[in-house]
N, C-alpha and C positions, 0 to 999 in steps of 0.2 A: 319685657315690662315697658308697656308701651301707649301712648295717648297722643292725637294731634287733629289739627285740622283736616278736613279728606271729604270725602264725599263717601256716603253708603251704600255698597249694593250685597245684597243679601242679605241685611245684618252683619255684615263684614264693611268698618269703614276701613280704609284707604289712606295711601299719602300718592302721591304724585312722581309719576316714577321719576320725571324730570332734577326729583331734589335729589337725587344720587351727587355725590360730591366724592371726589376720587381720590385715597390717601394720602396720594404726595402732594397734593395740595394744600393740603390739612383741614381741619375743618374751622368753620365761619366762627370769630370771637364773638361767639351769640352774648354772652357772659359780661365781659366787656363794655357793652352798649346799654347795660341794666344797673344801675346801682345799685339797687335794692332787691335782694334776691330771696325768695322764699322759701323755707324750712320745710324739708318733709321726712316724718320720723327723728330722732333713731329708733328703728325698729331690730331689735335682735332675739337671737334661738339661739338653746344652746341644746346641742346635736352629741349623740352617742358615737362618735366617729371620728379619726384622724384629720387634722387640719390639712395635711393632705391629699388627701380622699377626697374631702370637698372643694379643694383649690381645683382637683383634677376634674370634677363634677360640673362645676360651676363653667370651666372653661369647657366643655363639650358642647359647644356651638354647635347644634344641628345632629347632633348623636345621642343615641340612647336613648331611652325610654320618654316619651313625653306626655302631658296630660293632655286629655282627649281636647281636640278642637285649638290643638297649640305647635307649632312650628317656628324652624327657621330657616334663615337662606342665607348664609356668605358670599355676600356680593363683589367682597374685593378683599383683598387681606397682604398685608407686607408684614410679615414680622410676627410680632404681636399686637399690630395695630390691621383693625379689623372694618368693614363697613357690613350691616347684618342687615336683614330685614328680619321682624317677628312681630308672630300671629301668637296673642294674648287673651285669652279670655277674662272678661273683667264684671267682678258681681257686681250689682244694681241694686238701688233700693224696690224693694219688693220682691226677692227671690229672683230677679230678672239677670240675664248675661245676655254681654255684648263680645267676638271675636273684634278687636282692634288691631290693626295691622298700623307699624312703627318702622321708620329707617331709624339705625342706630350708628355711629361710632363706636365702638368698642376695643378697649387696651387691655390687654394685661399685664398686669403689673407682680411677675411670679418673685416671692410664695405664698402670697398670700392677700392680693387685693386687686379688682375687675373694676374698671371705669365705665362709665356710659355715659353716650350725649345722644340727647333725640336732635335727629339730623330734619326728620319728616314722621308727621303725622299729630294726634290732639293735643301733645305739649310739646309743640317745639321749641327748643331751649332747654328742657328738663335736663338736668346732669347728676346720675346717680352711681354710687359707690356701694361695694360691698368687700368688706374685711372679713377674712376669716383668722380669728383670733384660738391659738391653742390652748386648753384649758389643762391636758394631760395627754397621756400618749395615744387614747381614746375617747375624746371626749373633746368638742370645739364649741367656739362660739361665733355666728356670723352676726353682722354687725352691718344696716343697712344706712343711709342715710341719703337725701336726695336736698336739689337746689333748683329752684325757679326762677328767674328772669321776666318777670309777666312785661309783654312791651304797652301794653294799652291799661288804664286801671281799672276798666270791666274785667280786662283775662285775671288779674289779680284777684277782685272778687269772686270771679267763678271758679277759678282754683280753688280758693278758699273753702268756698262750702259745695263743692262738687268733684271736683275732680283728685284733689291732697288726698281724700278720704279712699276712691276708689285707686289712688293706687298704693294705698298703706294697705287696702285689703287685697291687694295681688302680692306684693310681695311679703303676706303674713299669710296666702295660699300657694306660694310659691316655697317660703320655708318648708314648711311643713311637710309639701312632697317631696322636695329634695330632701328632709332628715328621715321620711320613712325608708326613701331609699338608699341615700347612704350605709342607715344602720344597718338593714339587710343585707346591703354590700361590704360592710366592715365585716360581719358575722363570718361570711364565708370566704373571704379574702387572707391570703399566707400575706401575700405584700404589707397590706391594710393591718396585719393581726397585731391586737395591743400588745406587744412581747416588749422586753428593754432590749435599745437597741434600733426596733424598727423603725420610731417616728421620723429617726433623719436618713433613715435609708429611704420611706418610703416619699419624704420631703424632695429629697435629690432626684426622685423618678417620676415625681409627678414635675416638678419642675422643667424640666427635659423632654415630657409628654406632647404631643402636637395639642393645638387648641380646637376643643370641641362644646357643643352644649345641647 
């Protein structure tokens, strides 16, 4: 989930490979330097599926199943603090999509909540959060929320009526295929299956799971 500045080629824009910033460094107090930070969403689902399940889903950086025209790449990684690149497909007004390509930071935060800061690419500064919140031993809710930093008061306006929109509809298409797939994978999963009992066996396993997406 991804937007910045870059240049275009193919319909694919870009960030600059240059912006790679390397974890033990940490990354730049974008935040900080903004005092007035912009809202985007909360947007949330609520999912036929172990919280879990999808903590374990969510953190599969670069694995499993992904919607066409969508990737990513682990550029550096200590721990659970991560530097990603990701290729996002983003709907347009008029039926139209764009593939955007984002450097990210990314944390996790197990058992139950994934950070991100765009490092490089159409929002940089963007800082967004996803909670997944249990509703029962099958059945969750994630919880999205995001924050802007615009440094000039044009990027502010064009957030506003352009860009906040297109990425409340990515990750309101991004829901959506991760609950088709979850539930699927709940269905036929022993680990996953709503029994009493499982939800913290299977909470301790996905906790313990290497990070994927």
């Amino acid at each position: 989930m991804a937007y910045g500045r870059g240049t275009v080629v193919s319909g694919v824009e870009t960030c600059p490979a240059s912006q790679t910033i390397p974890i033990g460094r940490g990354t730049v107090g974008l935040m900080n330097r903004h005092p007035v930070a912009l809202k985007v969403g909360p947007i949330d689902a609520e999912i036929d599926a172990p919280a879990a399940l999808l903590f374990q889903m969510l953190g599969a950086i670069g694995q499993g199943a992904q919607r066409p025209g969508e990737h990513a790449e682990i550029l550096e990684r200590a721990g659970d603090a991560l530097v990603c690149d990701f290729w996002t497909v983003v709907s347009l007004p008029f039926g139209r999509t764009r593939s955007v390509r984002t450097r990210e930071a990314v944390r996790l935060v197990p058992p139950d909540r994934i950070e991100y800061e765009h490092l490089g690419g159409p929002i940089r500064g963007l800082r967004e959060s996803i909670t997944v919140e249990p509703l029962g031993d099958c059945r969750s809710r994630l919880v999205y929320r995001g924050t802007y930093p615009p440094r000039r008061r044009l990027a502010g306006l064009a957030f506003r009526l352009l860009s906040r929109g297109a990425v409340e509809r990515a990750v309101r298409d991004h829901f959506a295929d991760l609950g088709q797939r979850a539930e699927a994978r709940a269905g036929r999963s022993r680990l996953f299956r709503a029994e009493p009992g499982n939800a913290e066996t299977a909470s301790t396993t996905a906790a313990g799971a290497p990070a994927r997406r």
